[in-house]
NUKEVEX-966516 format. One record per residue (C-alpha): x, y, z. Coordinates in steps of 0.5 Angstrom, whole numbers, padded with zeros to 4 digits, always signed. Last residue first. Example, Ala and Ser with C-alpha at 12.3 -4.5 7.8 and 13.67 -1.06 7.14 Angstrom:
// NUKEVEX-966516
+0027-0002+0014/+0025-0009+0016/
This chain:
// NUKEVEX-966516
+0154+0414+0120/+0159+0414+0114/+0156+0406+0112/+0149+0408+0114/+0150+0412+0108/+0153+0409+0103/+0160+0410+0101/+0162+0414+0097/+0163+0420+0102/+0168+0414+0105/+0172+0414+0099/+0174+0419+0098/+0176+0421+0106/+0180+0415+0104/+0184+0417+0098/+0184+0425+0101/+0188+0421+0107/+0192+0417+0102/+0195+0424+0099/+0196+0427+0106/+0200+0422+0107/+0204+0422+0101/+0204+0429+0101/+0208+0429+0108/+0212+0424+0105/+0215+0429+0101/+0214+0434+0105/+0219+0430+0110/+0225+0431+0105/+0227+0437+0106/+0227+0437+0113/+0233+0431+0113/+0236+0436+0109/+0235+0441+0114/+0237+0436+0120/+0244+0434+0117/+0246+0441+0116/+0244+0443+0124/+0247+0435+0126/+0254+0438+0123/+0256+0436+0116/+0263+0432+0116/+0262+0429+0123/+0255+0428+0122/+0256+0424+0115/+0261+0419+0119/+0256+0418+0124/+0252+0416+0119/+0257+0411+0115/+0258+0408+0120/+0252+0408+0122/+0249+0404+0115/+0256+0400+0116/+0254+0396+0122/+0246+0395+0121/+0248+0392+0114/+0253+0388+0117/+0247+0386+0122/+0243+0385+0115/+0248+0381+0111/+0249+0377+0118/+0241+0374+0118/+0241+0372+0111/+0248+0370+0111/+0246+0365+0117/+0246+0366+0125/+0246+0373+0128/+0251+0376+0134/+0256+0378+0129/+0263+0379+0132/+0269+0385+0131/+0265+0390+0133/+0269+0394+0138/+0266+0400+0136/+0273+0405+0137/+0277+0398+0135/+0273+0393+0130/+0269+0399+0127/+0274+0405+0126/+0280+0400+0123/+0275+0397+0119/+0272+0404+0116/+0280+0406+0116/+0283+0401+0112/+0280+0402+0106/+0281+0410+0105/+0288+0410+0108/+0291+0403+0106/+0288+0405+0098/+0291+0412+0098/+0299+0409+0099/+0297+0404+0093/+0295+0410+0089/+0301+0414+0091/+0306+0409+0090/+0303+0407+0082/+0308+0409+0078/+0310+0402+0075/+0303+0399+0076/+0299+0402+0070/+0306+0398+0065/+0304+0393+0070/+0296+0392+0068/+0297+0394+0061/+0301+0387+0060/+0295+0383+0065/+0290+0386+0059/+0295+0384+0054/+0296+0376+0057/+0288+0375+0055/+0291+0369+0051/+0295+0367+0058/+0303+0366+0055/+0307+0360+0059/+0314+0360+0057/+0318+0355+0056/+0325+0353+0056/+0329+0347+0053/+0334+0342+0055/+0328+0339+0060/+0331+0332+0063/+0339+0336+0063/+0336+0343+0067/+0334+0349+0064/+0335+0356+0066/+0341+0358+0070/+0346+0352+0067/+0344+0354+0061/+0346+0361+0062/+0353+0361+0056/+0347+0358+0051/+0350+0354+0046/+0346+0348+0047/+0339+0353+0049/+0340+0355+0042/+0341+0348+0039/+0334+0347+0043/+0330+0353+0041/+0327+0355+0045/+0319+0354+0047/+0313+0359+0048/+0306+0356+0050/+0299+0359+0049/+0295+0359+0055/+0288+0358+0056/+0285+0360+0063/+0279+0356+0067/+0284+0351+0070/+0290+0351+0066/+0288+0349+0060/+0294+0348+0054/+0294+0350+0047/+0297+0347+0041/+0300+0350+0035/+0307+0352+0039/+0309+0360+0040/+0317+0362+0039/+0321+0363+0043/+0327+0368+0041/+0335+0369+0043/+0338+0375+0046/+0341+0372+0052/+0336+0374+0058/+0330+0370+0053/+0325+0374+0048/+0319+0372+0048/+0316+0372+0040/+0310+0375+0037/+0313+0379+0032/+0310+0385+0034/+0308+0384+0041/+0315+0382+0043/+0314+0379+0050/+0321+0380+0054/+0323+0374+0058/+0326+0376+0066/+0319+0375+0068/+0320+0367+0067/+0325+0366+0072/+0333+0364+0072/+0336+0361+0076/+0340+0363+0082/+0337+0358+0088/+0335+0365+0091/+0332+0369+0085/+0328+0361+0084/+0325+0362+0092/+0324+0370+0090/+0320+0369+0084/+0313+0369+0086/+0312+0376+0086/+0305+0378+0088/+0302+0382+0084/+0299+0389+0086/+0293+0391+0085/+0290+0397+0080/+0284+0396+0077/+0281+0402+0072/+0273+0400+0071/+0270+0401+0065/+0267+0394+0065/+0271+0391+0060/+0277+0392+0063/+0274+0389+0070/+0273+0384+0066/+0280+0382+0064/+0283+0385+0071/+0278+0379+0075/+0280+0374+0070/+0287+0376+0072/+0287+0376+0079/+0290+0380+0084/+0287+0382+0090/+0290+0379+0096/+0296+0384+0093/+0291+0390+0095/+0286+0394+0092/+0285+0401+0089/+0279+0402+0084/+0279+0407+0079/+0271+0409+0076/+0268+0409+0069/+0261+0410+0067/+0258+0412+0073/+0252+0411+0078/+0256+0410+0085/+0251+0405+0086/+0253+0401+0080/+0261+0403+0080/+0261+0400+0087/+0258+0394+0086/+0263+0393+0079/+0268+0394+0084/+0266+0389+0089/+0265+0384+0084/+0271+0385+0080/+0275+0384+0086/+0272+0379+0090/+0275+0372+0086/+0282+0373+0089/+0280+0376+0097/+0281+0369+0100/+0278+0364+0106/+0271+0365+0102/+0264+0367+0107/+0262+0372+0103/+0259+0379+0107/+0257+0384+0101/+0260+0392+0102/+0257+0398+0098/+0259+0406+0097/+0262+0406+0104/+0265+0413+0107/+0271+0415+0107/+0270+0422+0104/+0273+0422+0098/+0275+0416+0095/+0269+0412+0096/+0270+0406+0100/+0268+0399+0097/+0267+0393+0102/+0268+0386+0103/+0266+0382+0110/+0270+0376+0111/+0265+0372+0115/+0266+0366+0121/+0271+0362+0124/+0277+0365+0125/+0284+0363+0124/+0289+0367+0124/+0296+0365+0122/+0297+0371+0117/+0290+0370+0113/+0286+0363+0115/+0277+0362+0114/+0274+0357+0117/+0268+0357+0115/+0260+0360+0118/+0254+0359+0112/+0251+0353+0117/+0251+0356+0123/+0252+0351+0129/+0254+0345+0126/+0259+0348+0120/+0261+0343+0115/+0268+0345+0110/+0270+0343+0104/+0265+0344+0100/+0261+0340+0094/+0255+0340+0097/+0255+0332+0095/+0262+0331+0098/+0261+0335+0105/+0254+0331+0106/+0257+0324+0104/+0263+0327+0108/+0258+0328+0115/+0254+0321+0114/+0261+0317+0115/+0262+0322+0121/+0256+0320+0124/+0256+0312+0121/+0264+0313+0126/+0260+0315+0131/+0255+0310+0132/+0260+0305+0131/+0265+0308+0136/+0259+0308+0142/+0257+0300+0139/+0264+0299+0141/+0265+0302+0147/+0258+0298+0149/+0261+0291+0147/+0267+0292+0151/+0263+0293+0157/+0260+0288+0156/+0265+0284+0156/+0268+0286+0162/+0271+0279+0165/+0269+0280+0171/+0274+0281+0177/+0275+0279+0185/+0277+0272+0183/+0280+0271+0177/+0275+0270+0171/+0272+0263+0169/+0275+0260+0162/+0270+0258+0157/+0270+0265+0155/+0276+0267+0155/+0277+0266+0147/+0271+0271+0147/+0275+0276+0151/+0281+0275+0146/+0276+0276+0141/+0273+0281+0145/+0280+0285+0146/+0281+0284+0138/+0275+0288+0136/+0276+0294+0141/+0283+0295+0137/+0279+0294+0131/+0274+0300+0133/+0279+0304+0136/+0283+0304+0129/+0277+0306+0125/+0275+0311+0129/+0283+0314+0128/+0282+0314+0121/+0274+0317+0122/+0278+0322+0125/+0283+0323+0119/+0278+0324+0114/+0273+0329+0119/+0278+0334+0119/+0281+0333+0112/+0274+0335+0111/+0273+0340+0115/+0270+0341+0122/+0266+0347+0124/+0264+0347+0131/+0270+0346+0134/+0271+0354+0131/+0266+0356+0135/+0260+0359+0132/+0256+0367+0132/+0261+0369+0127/+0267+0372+0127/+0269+0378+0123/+0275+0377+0117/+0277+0383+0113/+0276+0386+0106/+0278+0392+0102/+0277+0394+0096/+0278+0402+0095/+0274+0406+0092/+0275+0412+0086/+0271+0417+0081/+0264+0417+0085/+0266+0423+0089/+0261+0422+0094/+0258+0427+0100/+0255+0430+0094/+0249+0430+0099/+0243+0427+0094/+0248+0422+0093/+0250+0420+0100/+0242+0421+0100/+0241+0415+0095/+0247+0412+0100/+0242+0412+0106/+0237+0408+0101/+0243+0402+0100/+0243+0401+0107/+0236+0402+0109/+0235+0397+0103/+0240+0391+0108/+0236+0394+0114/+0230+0392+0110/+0232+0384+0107/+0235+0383+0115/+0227+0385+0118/+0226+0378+0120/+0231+0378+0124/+0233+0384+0126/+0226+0385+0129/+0226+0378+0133/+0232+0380+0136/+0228+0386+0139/+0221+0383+0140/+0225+0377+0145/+0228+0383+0148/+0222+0386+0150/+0220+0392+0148/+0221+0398+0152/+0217+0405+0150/+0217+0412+0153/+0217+0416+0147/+0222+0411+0144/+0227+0417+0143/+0226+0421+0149/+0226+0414+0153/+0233+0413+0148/+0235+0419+0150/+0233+0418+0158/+0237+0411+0158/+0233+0407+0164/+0228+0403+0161/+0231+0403+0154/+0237+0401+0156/+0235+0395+0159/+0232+0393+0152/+0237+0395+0148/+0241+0390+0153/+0237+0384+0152/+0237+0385+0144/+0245+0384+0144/+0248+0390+0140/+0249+0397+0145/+0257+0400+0141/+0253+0407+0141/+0252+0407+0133/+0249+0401+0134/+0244+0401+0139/+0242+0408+0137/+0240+0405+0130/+0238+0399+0133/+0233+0404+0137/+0230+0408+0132/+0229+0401+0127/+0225+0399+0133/+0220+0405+0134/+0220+0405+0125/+0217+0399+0126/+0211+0400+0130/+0210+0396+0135/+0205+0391+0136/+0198+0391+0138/+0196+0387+0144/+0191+0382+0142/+0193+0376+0146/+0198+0376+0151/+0205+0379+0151/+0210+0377+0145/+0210+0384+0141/+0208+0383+0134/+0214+0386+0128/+0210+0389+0123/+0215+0387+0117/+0219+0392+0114/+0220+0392+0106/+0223+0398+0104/+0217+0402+0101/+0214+0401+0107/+0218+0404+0111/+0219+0410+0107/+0224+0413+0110/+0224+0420+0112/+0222+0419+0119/+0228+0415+0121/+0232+0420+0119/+0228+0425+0123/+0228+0420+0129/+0235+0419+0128/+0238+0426+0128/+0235+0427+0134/+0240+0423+0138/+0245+0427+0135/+0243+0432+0141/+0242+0439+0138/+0235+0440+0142/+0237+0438+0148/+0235+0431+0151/+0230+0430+0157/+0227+0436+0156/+0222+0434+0150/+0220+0427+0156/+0216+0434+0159/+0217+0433+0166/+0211+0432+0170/+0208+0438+0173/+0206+0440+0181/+0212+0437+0182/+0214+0434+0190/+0221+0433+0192/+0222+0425+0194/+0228+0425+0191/+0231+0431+0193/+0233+0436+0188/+0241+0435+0188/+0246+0439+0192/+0251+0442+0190/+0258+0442+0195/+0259+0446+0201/+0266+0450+0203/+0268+0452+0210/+0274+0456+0210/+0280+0455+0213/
C-alpha cells in the first residue's frame, strides 16, 4: 500500500516579509470588479445620495456613499440583505474586504443607508436601465405585465380590516353587557354577607369592565380613523402594508408590478402597490414601460387579472397594443341552460343586438351609470320574446323582455376580442417573459419579503432587487470583459467632470488674495 500525503497550507504562524496586497485577494475576472466600475461611473451626486455619518464618537468622517452603494450591490446580488450580516460579511468576506478597501461600517450606518437613501436607489434603478438603452440590450417593442404578492416587514395579526374591527367591537359589546348584569346581580347582593370563605368579587368585575371599555374606545378610535381615510384596512406596524388574497393566499404586505421587455427579460420598469388585485395596473404599468422604453407605440402582454375596460380604452389612446384575456363569467348561466349576453351579435351599422333567434334590440333614449362606466341599454321586443321558441332559455315571467347592457366605448373592447382570437403565441410569450424575474427573485434569491417599512422605504429596497437582477442578467448575456469595456467608456466622462472642477478650483485659488494662497 503506498503512503499518500495531503496538501498542506502555510502555517498561520509563518512569517511575511510583506503584507498582502488586498489586489490579490480577488482575481481579475471576479464579478465583484464589475461593481466597483459601475459604481464608479455613477454620478452619485447627480442621483441624489445623501453623506451617510457614522455612529462612533464625535467628529469621524463618514463613509463614502459610493463605499455603502458597493456593498448592498454585492449583498443583493449575493442573497445577504440584513445590515447586520453585510456588516459580518464585510469583516471576514475577502471580495467585500477587496471591495470596501478594508472598511466595515456598522450595521446601524447600513440600515441607515438604505433608508434615507430609498429616492437614490430608486434613480440607480432607472440610471441602469439608460445603459440597458446605450447597450441595446432592450428591444423596446414588447413587455410583459406581471405582478406578485412580497410580505411585508408586518404580521398579518397586525392588519386588522374593517370587518375585523366591526364584528370584535360586537362581541366587546356583549362582554360588556354580560359583565353589566353580573354587577347589578352583585349589587343586589350588596346587602347580604358573602358565604364563608369567599368575597363578593365586585371589584374584580368593576376592573374587567373598565379593561373592555378601554378597548372598546380603542376600537371605536380605529373605524373613525379607517372611515376618515377612507380605506378598508388599518396596518399597526407599517401603515402602507395590507392584506392582499389571490388563490387562497393571504399575505400581508406588497404587490409588486413589473414590465419585462421581450427581448432579453429584463426589467424596463416596476412600482411596488399595496392593492389586493391587478385590474387598475395595466395601463399605468404599460405606460411606465412605453416612457422608459422611449417609444411610440409598443405591445403589452398581461394576464386575465388584468382586464379592465378603461384600462384597454386608454391603453388604445396611448399607442399601446393591449392583449389581456377576459374572464369568462358565463359558466354558471351555461350550466343552468340559459342564455348569456355574449351570445348577442352587435351590428355596428344598424345599431341593433341581434338575439340567437334572429330578432333585433334596439337602444333605449336613457342611459344607465354603472360605477364609472356609462352604458347604453338594448331591449326586445315584448310581442317577439312572446313568440320566441327559446324564451324559456332567456327571459323569465317577472322580466318577459331581455336586455342587453352596451358600454359607449364597447368598440375599443370589440377590436380588443377580434385582437384576442389568435392570441396563443402572444399569451404563451407573456408566462415566459413575466414569470421569469419573479420566478428567478422569490425561488434562486429566495426574496420573497421586504425588510423595510413604509412605500418609500420598500420602493427603494425593491428598486435594490431589481437593479441586481437586472445586473446579473446583463453579466450572463454579455460577459464581465464586454460589460467592464463599456463601463470604461463611460468613466472618462466623470474623469472630465473631475478634472473640470479641479481647473475651477485651482482657478479660484490664484485669484485669491495673496496670504489666502500662503
Amino acid at each position: 500500500m503506498t503512503n499518500r500525503t495531503f496538501k498542506t497550507g502555510v502555517s498561520r504562524d509563518q512569517p511575511s516579509f510583506l503584507p498582502a496586497r488586498v489586489e490579490d485577494y480577488v482575481a481579475g475576472d471576479n464579478p465583484v470588479r464589475v461593481i466597483e466600475a459601475f459604481v464608479a461611473a455613477l454620478d452619485l451626486l447627480k442621483l441624489g445620495f445623501r453623506h451617510t455619518g457614522s455612529i462612533g464618537g464625535a467628529g469621524q468622517p463618514p463613509y463614502d456613499p459610493a463605499d455603502l452603494l458597493k456593498l448592498y450591490l454585492y449583498g443583493y446580488l449575493n442573497r445577504i440583505r440584513s445590515s447586520r450580516s453585510l456588516e459580518r460579511e464585510a469583516g471576514r468576506n475577502l471580495e467585500l474586504i477587496w471591495l470596501m478597501k478594508r472598511l466595515v461600517p456598522g450595521y446601524r450606518t447600513i440600515a441607515k443607508f438604505r433608508q434615507e437613501n430609498w429616492k437614490a436607489l430608486k434613480a440607480v434603478n432607472r440610471e441602469f436601465v439608460l445603459m440597458l438603452h446605450e447597450l441595446d440590450l432592450l428591444g423596446g417593442k414588447v413587455v410583459a405585465i406581471d405582478g406578485a404578492f412580497f410580505d411585508g416587514n408586518a404580521s398579518k395579526a397586525s392588519i386588522k380590516t374593517q370587518r375585523k374591527l366591526t364584528k370584535r367591537l360586537a362581541e366587546i359589546e356583549q362582554e360588556i353587557e354580560a359583565y353589566g348584569a353580573a354587577l347589578e346581580a352583585n349589587d343586589s347582593a350588596e346587602a347580604e354577607p358573602p358565604p364563608a370563605g369567599r368575597d363578593g368579587g365586585g371589584e374584580d368585575v368593576a376592573q374587567k369592565v373598565a379593561a373592555l371599555m378601554a378597548k372598546r374606545a380603542s376600537l371605536q378610535a380605529d373605524l373613525a380613523r379607517l372611515e376618515e381615510s377612507g380605506q378598508t384596512q388599518l396596518s399597526r406596524t407599517d401603515a402602507d402594508a395590507r392584506l392582499l388574497s389571490k388563490n387562497g393566499q393571504v399575505v400581508a404586505g406588497y404587490n409588486v408590478q413589473i414590465a419585462v421587455d421581450d427581448k432579453h427579460k429584463l426589467i424596463a420598469a416596476s412600482e411596488v402597490v399595496n392593492d389586493g388585485n391587478d385590474t387598475g395596473q395595466l395601463y399605468d404599468m404599460a405606460k411606465a414601460a412605453k416612457d422608459e422604453l422611449g417609444v411610440e407605440t409598443l405591445t403589452a402582454l398581461a394576464d386575465t387579472g388584468y382586464y379592465n375596460g378603461n384600462a384597454l380604452k386608454a391603453c388604445e389612446e396611448d399607442g399601446i397594443v393591449a392583449y389581456v384575456p377576459q374572464a369568462r363569467r358565463t359558466a354558471r348561466l351555461e350550466a343552468q341552460d340559459r342564455i348569456s349576453h355574449e351570445a348577442f351579435a352587435y351590428e355596428a351599422e344598424a345599431d341593433v343586438y341581434r338575439c340567437p333567434a334572429g330578432k333585433q334590440l334596439r337602444p333605449t333614449d336613457g342611459r344607465k351609470t354603472n360605477g364609472n362606466r356609462i352604458e347604453i341599454r338594448y331591449v326586445s321586443r315584448k310581442s317577439d320574446c312572446d313568440a320566441c321558441a327559446l324564451r324559456a332559455r332567456c327571459v323569465t315571467v317577472k322580466i318577459p323582455t331581455r336586455t342587453v347592457h352596451r358600454w359607449e366605448h364597447e368598440a375599443v373592447l370589440d377590436r380588443h376580442r377580434a385582437r384576442m382570437q389568435d392570441a396563443d403565441a402572444q399569451m404563451r410569450r407573456r408566462a415566459e417573459l413575466a414569470e421569469h424575474p419573479f420566478g428567478t427573485l422569490k425561488c434562486r434569491a429566495g426574496y420573497r419579503h421586504f425588510l423595510v417599512r413604509g412605500f418609500d422605504k420598500v420602493r427603494g429596497e425593491w428598486s435594490l432587487m431589481a437593479l441586481c437582477y437586472n445586473f446579473s442578467r446583463v453579466l450572463s448575456i454579455l460577459g464581465l470583459d464586454a460589460f467592464m469595456a463599456y463601463l470604461a467608456r463611460r468613466l472618462p466622462y466623470l474623469a472630465l467632470l473631475l478634472l473640470n472642477a479641479i481647473t475651477g478650483v485651482i482657478t479660484r485659488l490664484r485669484a485669491a488674495p495673496a496670504p489666502l494662497r500662503a
